[in-house]
N, C-alpha and C positions, 0 to 999 in steps of 0.2 A: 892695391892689386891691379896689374897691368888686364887692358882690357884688348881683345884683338882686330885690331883694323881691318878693314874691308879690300878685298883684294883690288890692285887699281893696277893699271899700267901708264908708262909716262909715252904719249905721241910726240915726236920730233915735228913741229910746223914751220917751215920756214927758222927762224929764229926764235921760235919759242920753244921752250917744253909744255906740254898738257895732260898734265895729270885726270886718268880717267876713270872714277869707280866702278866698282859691279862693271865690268868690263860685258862679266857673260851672262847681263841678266836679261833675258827674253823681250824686246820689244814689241815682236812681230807674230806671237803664238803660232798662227797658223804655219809658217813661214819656217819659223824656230830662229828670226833674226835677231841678233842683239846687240846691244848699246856699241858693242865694239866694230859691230857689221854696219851700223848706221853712220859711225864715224868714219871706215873707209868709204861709202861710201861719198859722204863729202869731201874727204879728198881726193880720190879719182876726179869728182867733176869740181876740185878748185877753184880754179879761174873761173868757169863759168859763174858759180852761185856768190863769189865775191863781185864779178859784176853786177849783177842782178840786186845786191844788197848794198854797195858799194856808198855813203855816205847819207845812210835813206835811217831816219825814224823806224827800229824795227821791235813789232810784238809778238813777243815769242809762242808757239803753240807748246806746252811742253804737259809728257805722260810721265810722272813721275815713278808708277810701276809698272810702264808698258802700256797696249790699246787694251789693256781688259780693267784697267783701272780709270780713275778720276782725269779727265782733263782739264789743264790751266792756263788759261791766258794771260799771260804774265807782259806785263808793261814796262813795270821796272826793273831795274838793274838789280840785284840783292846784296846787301852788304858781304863784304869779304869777295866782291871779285877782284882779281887781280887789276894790277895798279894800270899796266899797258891798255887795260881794255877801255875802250873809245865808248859815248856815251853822247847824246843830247837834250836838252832839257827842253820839253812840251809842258804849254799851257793848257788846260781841259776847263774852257772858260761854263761848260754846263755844270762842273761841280766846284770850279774855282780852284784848282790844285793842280802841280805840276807832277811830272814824274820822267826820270830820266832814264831816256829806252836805249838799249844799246843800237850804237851806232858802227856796221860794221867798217873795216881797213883793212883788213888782211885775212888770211884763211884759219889763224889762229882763233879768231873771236869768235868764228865759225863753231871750232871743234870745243873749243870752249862751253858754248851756249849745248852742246847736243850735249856734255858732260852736265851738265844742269840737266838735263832728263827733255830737252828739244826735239820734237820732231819735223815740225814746219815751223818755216820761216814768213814772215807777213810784213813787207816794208810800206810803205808809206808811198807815195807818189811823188814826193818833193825832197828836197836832200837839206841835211846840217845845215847849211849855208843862210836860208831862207824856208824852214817847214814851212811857210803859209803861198809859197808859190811856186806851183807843181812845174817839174819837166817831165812829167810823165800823162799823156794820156791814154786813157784803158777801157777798151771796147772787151766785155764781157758777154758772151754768147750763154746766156744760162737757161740750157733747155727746160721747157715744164712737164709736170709730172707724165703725160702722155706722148710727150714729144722722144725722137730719138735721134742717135749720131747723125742716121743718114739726115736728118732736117738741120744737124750743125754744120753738117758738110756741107747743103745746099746753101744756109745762109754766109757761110764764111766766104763762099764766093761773090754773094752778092758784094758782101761789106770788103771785099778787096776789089772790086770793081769798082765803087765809091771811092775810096783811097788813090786808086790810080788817076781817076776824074779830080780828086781834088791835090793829085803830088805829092801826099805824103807816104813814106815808107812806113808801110806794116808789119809787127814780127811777130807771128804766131806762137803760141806755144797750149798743147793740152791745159786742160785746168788742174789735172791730175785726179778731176772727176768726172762726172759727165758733158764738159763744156768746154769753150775755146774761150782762149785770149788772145789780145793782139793792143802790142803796147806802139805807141806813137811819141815819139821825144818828141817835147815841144820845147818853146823858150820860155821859161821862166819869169813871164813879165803878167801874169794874171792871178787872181786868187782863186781858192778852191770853187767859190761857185761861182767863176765866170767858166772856168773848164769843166764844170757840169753843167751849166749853160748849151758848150759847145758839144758835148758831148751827148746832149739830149737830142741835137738838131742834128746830128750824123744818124743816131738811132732812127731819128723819124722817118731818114729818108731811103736807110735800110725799109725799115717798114712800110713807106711808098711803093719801093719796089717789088717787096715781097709778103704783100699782104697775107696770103693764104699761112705762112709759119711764123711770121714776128709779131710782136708786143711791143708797146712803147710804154703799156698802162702798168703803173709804181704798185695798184695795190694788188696783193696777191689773189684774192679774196674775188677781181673783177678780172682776173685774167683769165680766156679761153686756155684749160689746163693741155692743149692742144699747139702751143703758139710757144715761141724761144721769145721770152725776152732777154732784148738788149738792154742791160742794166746799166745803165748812165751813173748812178746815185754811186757805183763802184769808185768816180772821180770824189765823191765828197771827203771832205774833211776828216782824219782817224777813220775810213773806211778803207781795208787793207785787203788784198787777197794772196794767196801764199805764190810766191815768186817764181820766179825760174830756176827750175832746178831743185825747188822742196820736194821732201818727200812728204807724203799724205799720209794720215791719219787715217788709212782704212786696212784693211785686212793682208789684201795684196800688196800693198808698199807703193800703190801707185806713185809716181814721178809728176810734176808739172813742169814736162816737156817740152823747149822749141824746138820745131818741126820747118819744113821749107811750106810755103803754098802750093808748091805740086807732088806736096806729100799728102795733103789735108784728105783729098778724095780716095785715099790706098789705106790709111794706117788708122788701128782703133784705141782708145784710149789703155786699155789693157794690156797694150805694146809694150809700154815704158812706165818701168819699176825699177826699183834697186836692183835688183838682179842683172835687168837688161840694159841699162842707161848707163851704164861705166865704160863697157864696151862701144857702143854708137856714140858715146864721146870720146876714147880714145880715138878712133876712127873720122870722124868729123869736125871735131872741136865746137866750142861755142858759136850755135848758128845767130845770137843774141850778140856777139863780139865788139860789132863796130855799126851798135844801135847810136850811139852817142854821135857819130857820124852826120846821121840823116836828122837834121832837127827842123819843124812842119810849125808855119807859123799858124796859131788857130784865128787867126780876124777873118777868113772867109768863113769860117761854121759859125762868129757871132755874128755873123752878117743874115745867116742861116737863121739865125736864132732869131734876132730881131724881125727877122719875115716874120717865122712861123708865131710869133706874140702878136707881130701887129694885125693877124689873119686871123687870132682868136684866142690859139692853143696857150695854153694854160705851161706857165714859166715850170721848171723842175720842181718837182714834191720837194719839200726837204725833209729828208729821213730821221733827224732827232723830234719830226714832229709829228 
């Protein structure tokens, strides 16, 4: 007895076809968005989100019946993807096993991964070539529970003032929840924990400066729930956070948005969603584009580092411990 298949439709990507189930099943309840609105969605902002993902270790967020159901953080690839889709293979020397995470190249693998039941996307900081030596470093702004925008706002300018003092170019973008990021291309000549090394000693001197809203302190537990901390541990090793140009796993469909820095003090996180983010990138294009460009050597922040150790302060926590 023939059984009846689930209705799909085929997406044309570049050169690929993408075959797409349950096209109209609800992802977004509130919203009434579904798997086939999420997959326009990524392709409107193409370019951008394969930048952003572009030859990075990446772990998938995926809702297999939408935000009211089970979430899963999926590492691995599953059998039966197709054969074009690009892949790398990570060590996890704390459990001793590998597992091979997709590895995006084109907008195909994209629309692919959101047919898998994908919502955010989560890359790595370092690319194929060399996972264990990041070009990416990432200043996280993650406000606390009594802190609010206008204190991300105030601190994002501190930490772009820092940046300018030390020459590197910074690229904003929402978290797509309550906080800011801002990615810095570095060279790829250090390991994960010299770049949280460096990345702890930029934190601090945020925190010099603006003592009254920042944190540097790792455990949750001793932070004044009044202070942002600037999450350094965001550089370690398999710690990911969802890219440029993901959508978010909340209610609203939030976006993790790049923004200009004299957009940071005008514009609220709630701005940019599916809805609204297709349009301000037809219109602007990827403000991320030509990150690759600016690449910020980090030996002045271990230089940073090695002060702030040999004055007392205690080397970065390490988060698997």
């Amino acid at each position: 007895m023939a059984t009846a298949k689930s209705p799909s439709v085929e997406i044309e990507v570049d050169n690929r076809v993408v075959r797409v189930s349950n096209p109209d099943r609800v992802y977004f309840p509130e919203l009434g968005l579904t798997k086939l609105d999420l997959v326009d969605y990524y392709v409107s902002v193409g370019d951008g989100i394969v930048n952003a993902l572009r030859e990075r270790p990446c772990m998938l967020h995926r809702f297999p019946t939408g935000l009211d159901g089970e979430k899963v953080h999926q590492k691995r690839v599953p059998r039966g993807a197709p054969d074009w889709l690009e892949t790398v293979e990570l060590h996890f020397p704390r459990w001793n096993r590998t597992a091979d995470e997709l590895c995006v190249t084109e907008l195909a693998s994209v629309v692919w991964a959101v047919q898998m039941s994908t919502v955010e996307f989560h890359p790595w900081n370092s690319r194929r070539a060399d996972p264990e030596k990041p070009d990416e470093w990432r200043i996280d702004l993650d406000p606390g529970p009594e802190s609010d925008w206008s204190q991300v706002q105030r601190v994002a300018r501190v930490a772009h003032e820092v940046l300018d003092e030390l020459g590197a170019t910074g690229f904003p973008k929402t978290s797509g929840g309550s906080g800011l990021h801002v990615y810095v291309r570095i060279k790829p000549e250090h390991g994960h924990k010299e770049v949280r090394r460096a990345a702890l000693a930029f934190a601090r001197e945020v925190e010099r400066r603006a003592p009254e809203d920042v944190t540097t302190t790792w455990w949750r537990k001793d932070r004044d729930p009044r202070h942002l901390f600037v999450d350094y541990n965001q550089n370690a090793r398999d710690h990911t956070i969802a890219a440029a140009y993901s959508v978010r796993g909340v209610p609203s469909a939030r976006v993790s948005t790049p923004v200009r820095w004299d957009e940071i003090d005008t514009v609220e996180p709630d701005d940019f969603t599916v809805l609204t983010v297709p349009a301000r990138y037809a219109e602007i294009g990827d403000l991320h584009a030509d990150i690759d460009d600016h690449v910020f050597d980090i030996a002045r922040l271990l230089e940073w580092a090695d002060r702030d150790e040999s004055e007392g302060a205690d080397p970065p926590v390490d988060p698997e411990e």
